[in-house]
N, CA, C and O atoms as a printed pandas DataFrame, in Angstrom:
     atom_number atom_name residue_name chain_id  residue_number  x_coord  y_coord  z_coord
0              1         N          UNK        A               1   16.958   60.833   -1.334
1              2        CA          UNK        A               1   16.954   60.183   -2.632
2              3         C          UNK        A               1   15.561   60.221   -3.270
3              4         O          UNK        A               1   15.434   59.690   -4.373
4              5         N          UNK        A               2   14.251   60.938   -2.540
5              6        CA          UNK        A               2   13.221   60.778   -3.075
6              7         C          UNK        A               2   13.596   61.774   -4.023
7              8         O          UNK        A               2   13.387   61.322   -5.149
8              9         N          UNK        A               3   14.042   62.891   -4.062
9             10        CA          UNK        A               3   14.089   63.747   -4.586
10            11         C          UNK        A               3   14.334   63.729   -5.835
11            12         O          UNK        A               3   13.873   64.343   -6.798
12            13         N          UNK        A               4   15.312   62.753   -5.666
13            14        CA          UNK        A               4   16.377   62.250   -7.020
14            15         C          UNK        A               4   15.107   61.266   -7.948
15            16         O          UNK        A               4   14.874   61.719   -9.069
16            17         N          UNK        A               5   14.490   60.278   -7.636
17            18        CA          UNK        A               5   13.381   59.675   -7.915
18            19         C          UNK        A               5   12.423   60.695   -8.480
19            20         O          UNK        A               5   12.132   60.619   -9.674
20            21         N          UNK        A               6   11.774   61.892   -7.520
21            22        CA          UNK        A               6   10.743   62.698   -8.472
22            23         C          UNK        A               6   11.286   63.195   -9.167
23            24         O          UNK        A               6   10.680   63.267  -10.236
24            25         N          UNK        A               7   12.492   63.773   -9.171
25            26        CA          UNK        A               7   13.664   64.064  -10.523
26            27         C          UNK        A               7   13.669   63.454  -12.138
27            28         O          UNK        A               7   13.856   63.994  -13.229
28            29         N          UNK        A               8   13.487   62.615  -11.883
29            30        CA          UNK        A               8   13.816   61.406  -12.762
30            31         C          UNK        A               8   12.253   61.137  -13.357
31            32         O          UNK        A               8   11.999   61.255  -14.556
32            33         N          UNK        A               9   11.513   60.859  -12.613
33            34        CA          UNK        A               9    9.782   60.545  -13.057
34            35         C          UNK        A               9    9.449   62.243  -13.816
35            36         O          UNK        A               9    9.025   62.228  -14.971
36            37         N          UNK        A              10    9.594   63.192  -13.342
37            38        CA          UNK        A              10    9.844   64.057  -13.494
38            39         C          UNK        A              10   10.165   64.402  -15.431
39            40         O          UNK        A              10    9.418   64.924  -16.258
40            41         N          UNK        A              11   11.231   63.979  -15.544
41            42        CA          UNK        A              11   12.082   64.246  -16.640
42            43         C          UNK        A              11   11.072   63.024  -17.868
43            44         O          UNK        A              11   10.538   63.060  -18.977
44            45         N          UNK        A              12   11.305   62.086  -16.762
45            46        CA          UNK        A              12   10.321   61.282  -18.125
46            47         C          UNK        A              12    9.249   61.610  -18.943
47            48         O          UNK        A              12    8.878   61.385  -20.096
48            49         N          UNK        A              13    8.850   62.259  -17.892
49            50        CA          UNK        A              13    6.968   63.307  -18.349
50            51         C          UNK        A              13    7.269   63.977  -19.256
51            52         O          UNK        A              13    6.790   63.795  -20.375
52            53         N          UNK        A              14    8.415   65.215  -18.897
53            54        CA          UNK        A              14    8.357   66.026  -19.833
54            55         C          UNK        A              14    9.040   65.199  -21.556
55            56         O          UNK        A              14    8.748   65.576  -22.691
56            57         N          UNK        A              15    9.789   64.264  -21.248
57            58        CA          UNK        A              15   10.460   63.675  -22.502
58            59         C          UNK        A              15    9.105   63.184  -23.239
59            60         O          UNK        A              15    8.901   63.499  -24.412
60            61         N          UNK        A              16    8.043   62.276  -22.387
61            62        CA          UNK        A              16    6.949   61.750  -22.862
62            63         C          UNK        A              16    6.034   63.194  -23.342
63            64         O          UNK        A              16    4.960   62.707  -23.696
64            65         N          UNK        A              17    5.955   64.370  -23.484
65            66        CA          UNK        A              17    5.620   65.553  -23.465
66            67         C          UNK        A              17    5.866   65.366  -24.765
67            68         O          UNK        A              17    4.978   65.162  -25.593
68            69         N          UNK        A              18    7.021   65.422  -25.007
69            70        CA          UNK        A              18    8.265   66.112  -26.013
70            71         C          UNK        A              18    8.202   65.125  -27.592
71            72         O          UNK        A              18    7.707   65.307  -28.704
72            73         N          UNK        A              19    8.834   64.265  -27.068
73            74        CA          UNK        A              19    9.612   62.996  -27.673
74            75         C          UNK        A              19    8.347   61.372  -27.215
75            76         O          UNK        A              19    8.813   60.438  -26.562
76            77         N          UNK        A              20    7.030   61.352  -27.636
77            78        CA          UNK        A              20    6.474   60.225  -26.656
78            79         C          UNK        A              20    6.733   58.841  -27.474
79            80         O          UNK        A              20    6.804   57.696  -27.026
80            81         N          UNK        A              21    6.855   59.326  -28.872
81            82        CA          UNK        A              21    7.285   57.419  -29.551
82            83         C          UNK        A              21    8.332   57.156  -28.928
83            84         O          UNK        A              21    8.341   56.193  -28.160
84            85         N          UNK        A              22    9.820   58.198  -29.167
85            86        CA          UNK        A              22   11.050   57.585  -28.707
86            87         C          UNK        A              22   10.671   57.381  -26.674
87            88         O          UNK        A              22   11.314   56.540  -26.046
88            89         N          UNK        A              23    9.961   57.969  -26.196
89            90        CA          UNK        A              23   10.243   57.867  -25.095
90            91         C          UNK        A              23    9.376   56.353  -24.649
91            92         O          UNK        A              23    9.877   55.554  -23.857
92            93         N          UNK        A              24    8.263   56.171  -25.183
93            94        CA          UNK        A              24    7.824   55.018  -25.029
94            95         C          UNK        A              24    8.494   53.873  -25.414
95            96         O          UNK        A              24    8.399   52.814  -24.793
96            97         N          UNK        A              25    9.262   54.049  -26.542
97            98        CA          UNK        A              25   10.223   52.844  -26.832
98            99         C          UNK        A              25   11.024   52.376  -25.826
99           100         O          UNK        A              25   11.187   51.233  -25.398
100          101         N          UNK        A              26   11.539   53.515  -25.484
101          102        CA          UNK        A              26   12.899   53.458  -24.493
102          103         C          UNK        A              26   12.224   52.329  -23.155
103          104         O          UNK        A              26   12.667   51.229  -22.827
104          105         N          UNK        A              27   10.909   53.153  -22.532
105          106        CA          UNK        A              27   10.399   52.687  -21.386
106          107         C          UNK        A              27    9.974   50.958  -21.906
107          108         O          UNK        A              27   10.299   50.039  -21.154
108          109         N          UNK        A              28    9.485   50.758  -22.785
109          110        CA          UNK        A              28    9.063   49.142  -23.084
110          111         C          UNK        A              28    9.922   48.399  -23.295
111          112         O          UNK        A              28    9.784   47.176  -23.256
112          113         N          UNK        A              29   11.403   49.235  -23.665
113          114        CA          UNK        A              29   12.781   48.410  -23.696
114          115         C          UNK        A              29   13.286   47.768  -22.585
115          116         O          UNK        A              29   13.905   46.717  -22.422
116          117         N          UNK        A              30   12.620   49.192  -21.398
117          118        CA          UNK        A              30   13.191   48.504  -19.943
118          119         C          UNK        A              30   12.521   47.934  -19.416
119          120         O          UNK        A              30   12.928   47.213  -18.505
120          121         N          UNK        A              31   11.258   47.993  -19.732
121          122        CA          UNK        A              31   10.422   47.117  -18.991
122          123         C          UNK        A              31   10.194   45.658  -19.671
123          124         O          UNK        A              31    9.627   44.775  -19.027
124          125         N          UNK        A              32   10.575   45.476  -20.765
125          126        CA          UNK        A              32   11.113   44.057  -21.489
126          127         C          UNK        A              32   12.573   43.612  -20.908
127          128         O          UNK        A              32   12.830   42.443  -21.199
128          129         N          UNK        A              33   13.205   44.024  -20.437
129          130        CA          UNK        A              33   14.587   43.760  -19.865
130          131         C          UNK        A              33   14.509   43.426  -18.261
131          132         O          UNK        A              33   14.678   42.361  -17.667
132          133         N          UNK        A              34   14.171   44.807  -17.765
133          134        CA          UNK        A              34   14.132   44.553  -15.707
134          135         C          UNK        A              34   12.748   43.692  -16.018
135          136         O          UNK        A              34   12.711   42.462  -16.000
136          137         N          UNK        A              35   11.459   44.673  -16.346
137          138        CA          UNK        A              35   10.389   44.441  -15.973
138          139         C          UNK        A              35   10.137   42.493  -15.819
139          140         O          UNK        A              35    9.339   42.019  -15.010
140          141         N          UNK        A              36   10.828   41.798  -16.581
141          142        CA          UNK        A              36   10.503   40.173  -16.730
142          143         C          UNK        A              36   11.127   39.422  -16.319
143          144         O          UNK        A              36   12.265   39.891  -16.289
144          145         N          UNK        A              37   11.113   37.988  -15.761
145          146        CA          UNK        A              37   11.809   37.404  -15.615
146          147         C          UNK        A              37   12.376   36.226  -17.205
147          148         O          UNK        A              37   11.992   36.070  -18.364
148          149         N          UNK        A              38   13.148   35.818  -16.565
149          150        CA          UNK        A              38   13.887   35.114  -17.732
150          151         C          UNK        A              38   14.621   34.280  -17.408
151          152         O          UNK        A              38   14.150   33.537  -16.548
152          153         N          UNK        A              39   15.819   34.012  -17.793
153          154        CA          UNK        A              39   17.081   33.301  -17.100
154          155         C          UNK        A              39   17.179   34.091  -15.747
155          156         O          UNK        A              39   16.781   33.541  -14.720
156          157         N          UNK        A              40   17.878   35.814  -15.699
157          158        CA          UNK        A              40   17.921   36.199  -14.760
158          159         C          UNK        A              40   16.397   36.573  -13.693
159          160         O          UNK        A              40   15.432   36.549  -14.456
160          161         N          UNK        A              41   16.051   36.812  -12.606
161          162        CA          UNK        A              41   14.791   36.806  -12.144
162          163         C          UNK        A              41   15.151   38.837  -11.851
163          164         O          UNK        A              41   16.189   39.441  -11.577
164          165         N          UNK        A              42   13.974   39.220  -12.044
165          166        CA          UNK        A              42   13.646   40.568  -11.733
166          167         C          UNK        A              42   14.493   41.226  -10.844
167          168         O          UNK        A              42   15.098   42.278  -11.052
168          169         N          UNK        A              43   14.499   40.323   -9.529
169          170        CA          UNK        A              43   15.482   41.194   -8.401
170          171         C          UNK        A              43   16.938   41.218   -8.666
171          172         O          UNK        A              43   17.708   42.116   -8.323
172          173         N          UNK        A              44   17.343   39.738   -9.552
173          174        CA          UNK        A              44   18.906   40.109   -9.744
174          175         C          UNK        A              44   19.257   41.278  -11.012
175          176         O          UNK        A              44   20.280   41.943  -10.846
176          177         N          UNK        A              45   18.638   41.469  -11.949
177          178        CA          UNK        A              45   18.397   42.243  -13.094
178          179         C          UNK        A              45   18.320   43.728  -12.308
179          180         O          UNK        A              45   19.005   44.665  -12.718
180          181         N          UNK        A              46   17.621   43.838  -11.392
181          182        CA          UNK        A              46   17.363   45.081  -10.746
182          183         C          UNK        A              46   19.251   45.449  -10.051
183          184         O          UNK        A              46   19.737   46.475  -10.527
184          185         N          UNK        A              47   19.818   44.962   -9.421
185          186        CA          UNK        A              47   20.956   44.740   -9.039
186          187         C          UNK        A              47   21.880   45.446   -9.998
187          188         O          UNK        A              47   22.481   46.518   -9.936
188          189         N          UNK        A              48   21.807   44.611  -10.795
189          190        CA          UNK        A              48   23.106   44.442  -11.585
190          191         C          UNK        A              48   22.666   46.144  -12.614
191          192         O          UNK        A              48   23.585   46.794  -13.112
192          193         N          UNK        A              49   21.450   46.514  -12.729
193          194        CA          UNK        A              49   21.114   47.845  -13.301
194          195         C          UNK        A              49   21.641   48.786  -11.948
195          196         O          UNK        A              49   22.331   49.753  -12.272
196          197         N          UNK        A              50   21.500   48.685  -11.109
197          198        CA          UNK        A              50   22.280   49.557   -9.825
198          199         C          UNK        A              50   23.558   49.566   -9.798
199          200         O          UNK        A              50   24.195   50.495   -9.301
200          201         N          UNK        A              51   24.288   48.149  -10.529
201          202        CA          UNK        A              51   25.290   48.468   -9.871
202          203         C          UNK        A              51   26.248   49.185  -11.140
203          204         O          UNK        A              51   27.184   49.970  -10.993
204          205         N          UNK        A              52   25.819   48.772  -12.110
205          206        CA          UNK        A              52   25.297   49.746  -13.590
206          207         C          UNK        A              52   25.550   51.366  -13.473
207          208         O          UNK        A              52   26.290   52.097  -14.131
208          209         N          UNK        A              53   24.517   51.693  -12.220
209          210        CA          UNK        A              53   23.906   52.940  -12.719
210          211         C          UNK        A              53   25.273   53.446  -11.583
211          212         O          UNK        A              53   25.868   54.520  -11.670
212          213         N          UNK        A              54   25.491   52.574  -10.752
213          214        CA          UNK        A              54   26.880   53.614   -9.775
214          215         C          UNK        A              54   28.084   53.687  -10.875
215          216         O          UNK        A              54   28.719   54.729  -11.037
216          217         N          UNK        A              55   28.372   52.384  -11.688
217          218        CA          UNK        A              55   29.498   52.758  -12.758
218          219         C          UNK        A              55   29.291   53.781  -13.303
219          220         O          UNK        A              55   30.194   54.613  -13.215
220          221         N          UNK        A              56   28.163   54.124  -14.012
221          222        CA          UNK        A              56   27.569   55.221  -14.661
222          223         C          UNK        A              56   27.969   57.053  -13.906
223          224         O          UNK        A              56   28.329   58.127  -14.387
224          225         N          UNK        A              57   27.724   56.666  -12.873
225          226        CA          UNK        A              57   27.995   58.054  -12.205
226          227         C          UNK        A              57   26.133   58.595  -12.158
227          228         O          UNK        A              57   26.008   59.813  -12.036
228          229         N          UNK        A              58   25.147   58.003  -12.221
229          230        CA          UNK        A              58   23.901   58.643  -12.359
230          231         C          UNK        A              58   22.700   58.536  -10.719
231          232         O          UNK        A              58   21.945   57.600  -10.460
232          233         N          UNK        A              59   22.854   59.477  -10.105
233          234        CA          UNK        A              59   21.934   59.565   -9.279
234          235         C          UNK        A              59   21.105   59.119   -9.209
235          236         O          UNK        A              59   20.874   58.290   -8.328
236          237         N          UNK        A              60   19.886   59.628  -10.532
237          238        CA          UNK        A              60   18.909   59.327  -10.484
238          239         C          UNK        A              60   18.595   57.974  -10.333
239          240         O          UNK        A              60   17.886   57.501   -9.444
240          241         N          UNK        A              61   19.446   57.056  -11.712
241          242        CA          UNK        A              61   19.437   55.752  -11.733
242          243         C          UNK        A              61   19.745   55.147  -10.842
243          244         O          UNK        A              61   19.509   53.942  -10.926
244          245         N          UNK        A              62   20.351   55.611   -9.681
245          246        CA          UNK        A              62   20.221   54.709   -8.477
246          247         C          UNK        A              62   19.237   54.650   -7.749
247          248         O          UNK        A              62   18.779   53.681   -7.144
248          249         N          UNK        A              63   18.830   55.887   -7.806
249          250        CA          UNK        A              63   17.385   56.157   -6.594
250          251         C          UNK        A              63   16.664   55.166   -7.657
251          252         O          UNK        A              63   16.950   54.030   -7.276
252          253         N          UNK        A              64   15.963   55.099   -8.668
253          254        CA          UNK        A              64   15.679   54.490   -9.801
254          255         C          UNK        A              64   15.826   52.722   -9.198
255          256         O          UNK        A              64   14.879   52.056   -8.779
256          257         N          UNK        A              65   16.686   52.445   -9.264
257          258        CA          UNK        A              65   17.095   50.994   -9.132
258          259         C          UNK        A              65   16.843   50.591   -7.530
259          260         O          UNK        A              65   16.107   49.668   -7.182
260          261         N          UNK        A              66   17.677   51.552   -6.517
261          262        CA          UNK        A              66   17.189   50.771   -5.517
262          263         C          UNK        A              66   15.222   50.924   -5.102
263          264         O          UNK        A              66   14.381   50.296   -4.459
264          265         N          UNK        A              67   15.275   51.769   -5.683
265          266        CA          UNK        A              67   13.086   51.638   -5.563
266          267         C          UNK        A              67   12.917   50.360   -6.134
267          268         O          UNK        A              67   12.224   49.612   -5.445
268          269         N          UNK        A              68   13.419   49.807   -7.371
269          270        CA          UNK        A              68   13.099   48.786   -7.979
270          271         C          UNK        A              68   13.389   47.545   -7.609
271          272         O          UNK        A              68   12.746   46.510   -7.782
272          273         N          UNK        A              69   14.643   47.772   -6.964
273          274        CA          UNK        A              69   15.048   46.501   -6.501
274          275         C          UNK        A              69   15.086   46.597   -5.042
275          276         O          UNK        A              69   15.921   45.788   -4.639
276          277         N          UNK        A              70   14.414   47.390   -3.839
277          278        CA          UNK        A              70   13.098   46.711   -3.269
278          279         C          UNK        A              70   12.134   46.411   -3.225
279          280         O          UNK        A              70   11.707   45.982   -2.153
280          281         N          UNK        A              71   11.295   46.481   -4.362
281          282        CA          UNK        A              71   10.362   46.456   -4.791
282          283         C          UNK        A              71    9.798   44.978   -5.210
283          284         O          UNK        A              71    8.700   44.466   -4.991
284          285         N          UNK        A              72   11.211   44.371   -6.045
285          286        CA          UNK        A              72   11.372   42.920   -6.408
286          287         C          UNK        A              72   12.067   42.161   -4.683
287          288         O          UNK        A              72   12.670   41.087   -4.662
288          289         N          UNK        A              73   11.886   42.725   -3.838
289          290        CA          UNK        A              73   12.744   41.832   -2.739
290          291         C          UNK        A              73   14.409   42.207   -2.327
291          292         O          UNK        A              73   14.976   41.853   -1.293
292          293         N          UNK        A              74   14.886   42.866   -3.234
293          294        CA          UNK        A              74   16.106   42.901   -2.623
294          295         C          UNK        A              74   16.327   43.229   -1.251
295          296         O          UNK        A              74   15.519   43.965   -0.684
296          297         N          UNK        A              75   17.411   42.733   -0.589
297          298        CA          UNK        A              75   17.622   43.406    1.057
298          299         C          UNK        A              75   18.623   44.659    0.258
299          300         O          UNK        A              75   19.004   44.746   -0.909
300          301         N          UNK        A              76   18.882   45.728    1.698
301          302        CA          UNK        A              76   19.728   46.883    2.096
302          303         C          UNK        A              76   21.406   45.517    1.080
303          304         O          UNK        A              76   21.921   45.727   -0.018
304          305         N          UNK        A              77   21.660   44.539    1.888
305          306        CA          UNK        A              77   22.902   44.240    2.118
306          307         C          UNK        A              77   23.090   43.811    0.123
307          308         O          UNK        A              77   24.066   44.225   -0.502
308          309         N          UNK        A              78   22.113   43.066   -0.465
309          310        CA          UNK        A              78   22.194   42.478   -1.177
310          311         C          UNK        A              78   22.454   43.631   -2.558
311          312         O          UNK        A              78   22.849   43.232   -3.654
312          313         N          UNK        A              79   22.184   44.941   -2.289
313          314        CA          UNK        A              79   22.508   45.673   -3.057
314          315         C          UNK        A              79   23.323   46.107   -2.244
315          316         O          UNK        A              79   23.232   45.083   -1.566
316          317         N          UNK        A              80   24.027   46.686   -1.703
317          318        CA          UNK        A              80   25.298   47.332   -1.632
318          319         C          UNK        A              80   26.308   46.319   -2.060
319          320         O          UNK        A              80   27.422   46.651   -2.464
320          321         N          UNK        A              81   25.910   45.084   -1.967
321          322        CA          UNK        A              81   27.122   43.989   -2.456
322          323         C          UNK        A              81   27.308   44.388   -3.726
323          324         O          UNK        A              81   28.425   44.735   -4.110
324          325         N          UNK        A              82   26.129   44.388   -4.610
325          326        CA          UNK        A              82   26.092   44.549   -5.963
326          327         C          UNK        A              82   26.261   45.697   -6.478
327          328         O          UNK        A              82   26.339   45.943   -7.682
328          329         N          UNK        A              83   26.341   46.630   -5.378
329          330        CA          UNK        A              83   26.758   47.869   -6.310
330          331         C          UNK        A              83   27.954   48.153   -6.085
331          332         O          UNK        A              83   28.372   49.188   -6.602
332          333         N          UNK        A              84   28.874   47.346   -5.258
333          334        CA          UNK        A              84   30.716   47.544   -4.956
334          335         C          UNK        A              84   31.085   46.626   -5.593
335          336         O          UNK        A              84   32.257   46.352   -5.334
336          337         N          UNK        A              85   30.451   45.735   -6.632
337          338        CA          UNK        A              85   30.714   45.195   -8.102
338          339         C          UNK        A              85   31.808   46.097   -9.087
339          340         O          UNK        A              85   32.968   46.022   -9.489
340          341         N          UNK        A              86   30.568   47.033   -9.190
341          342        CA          UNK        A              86   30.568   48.436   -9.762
342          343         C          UNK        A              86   32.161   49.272   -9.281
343          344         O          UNK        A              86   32.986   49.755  -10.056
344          345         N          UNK        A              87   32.217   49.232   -7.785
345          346        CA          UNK        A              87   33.328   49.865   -7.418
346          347         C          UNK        A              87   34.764   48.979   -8.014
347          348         O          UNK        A              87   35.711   49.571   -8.532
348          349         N          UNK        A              88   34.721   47.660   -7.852
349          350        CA          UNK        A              88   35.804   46.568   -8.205
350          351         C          UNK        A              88   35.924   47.219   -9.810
351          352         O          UNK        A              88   37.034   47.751   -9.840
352          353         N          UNK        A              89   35.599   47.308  -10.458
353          354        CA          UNK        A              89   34.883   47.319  -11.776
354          355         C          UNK        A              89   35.970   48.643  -12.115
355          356         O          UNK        A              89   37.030   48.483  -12.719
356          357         N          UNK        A              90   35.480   49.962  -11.600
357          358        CA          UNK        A              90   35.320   51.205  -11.922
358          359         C          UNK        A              90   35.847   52.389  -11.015
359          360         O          UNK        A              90   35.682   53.609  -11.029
360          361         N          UNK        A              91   36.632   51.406  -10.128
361          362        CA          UNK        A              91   37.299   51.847   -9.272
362          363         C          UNK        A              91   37.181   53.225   -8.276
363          364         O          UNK        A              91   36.425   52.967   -7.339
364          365         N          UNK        A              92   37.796   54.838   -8.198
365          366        CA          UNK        A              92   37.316   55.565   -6.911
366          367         C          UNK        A              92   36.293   56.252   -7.136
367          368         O          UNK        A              92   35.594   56.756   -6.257
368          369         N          UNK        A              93   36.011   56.384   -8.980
369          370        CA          UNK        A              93   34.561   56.962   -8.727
370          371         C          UNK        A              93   33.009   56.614   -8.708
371          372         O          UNK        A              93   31.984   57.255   -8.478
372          373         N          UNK        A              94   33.278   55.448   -9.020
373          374        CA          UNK        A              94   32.496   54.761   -8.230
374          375         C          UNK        A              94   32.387   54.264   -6.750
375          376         O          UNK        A              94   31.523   53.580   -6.202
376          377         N          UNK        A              95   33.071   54.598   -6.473
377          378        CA          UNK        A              95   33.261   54.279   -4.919
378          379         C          UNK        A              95   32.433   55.519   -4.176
379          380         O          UNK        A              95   31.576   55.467   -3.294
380          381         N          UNK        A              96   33.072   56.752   -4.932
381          382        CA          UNK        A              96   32.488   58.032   -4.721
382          383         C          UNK        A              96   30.755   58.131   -4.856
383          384         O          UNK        A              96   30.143   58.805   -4.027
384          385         N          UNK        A              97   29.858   57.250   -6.204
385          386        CA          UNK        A              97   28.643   57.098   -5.455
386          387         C          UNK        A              97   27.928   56.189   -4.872
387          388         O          UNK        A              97   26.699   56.106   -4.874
388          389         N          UNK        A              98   29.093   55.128   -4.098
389          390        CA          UNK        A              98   28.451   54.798   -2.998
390          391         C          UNK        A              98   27.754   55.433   -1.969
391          392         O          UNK        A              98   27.135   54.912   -1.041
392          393         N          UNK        A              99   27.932   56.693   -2.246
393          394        CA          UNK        A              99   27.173   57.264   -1.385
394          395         C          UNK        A              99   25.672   57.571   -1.475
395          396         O          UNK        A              99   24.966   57.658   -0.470
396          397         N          UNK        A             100   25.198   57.738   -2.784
397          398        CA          UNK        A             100   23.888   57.469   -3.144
398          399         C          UNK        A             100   23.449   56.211   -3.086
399          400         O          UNK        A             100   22.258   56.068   -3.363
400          401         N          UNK        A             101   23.973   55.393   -2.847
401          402        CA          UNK        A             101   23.459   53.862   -2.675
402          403         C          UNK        A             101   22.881   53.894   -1.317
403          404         O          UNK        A             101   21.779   53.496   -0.939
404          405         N          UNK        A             102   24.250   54.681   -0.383
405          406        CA          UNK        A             102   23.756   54.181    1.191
406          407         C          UNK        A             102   22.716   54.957    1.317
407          408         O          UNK        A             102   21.783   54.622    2.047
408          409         N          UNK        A             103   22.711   56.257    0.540
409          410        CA          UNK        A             103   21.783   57.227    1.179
410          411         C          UNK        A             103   20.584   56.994    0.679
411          412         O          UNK        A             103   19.673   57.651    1.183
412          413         N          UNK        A             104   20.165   55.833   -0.639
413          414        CA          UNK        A             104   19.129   55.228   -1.332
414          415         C          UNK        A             104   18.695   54.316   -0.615
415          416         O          UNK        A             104   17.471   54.212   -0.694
416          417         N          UNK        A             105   19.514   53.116    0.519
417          418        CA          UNK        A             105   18.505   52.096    0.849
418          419         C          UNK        A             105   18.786   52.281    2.483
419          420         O          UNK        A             105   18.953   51.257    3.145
420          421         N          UNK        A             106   18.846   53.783    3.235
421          422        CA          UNK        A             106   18.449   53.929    4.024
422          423         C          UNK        A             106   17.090   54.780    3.780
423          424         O          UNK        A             106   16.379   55.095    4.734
């Protein structure tokens, strides 16, 4: 999943290359959203963007999220709970990237 992570950091560069107002917007959007606490606290926000990014079908955004949300504290268990949210939710294909989850917070 590192891979998927330099993937992703990766893509941002070149967008920040490309596109750097819209891409800076985008990034201060998320980092006004995960980056803070609020009502929700950082690590559950981090979660619920994982379990997000498995509805989504997006790799990256998982490698993405679970970096982030160990980062804020999450355990292994406390995100896989939250990302079979996602599966209840969105049913077998999401189930299908559970597998980037396990293979993200091992």
């Amino acid at each position: 999943m590192k891979e998927k992570l330099n993937e992703f950091f990766d893509t941002v560069s070149k967008c920040t290359e490309h596109l750097p107002e819209q891409t800076d917007s985008f990034l201060n959007l998320a980092k006004n959203i995960v980056g803070k606490e609020g009502n929700l606290d950082k690590k559950t926000k981090r979660i619920i963007a994982l379990a997000l990014a498995v509805s989504s079908g997006c790799e990256r955004c998982i490698a993405y999220h679970v970096d982030g949300a160990f980062k804020e504290g999450a355990t292994k268990e406390e995100m896989l709970e939250g990302a079979f949210v996602a599966v209840l939710m969105s049913g077998g294909p999401a189930l299908a990237y559970m597998k980037f989850v396990l293979d993200a917070v091992e």
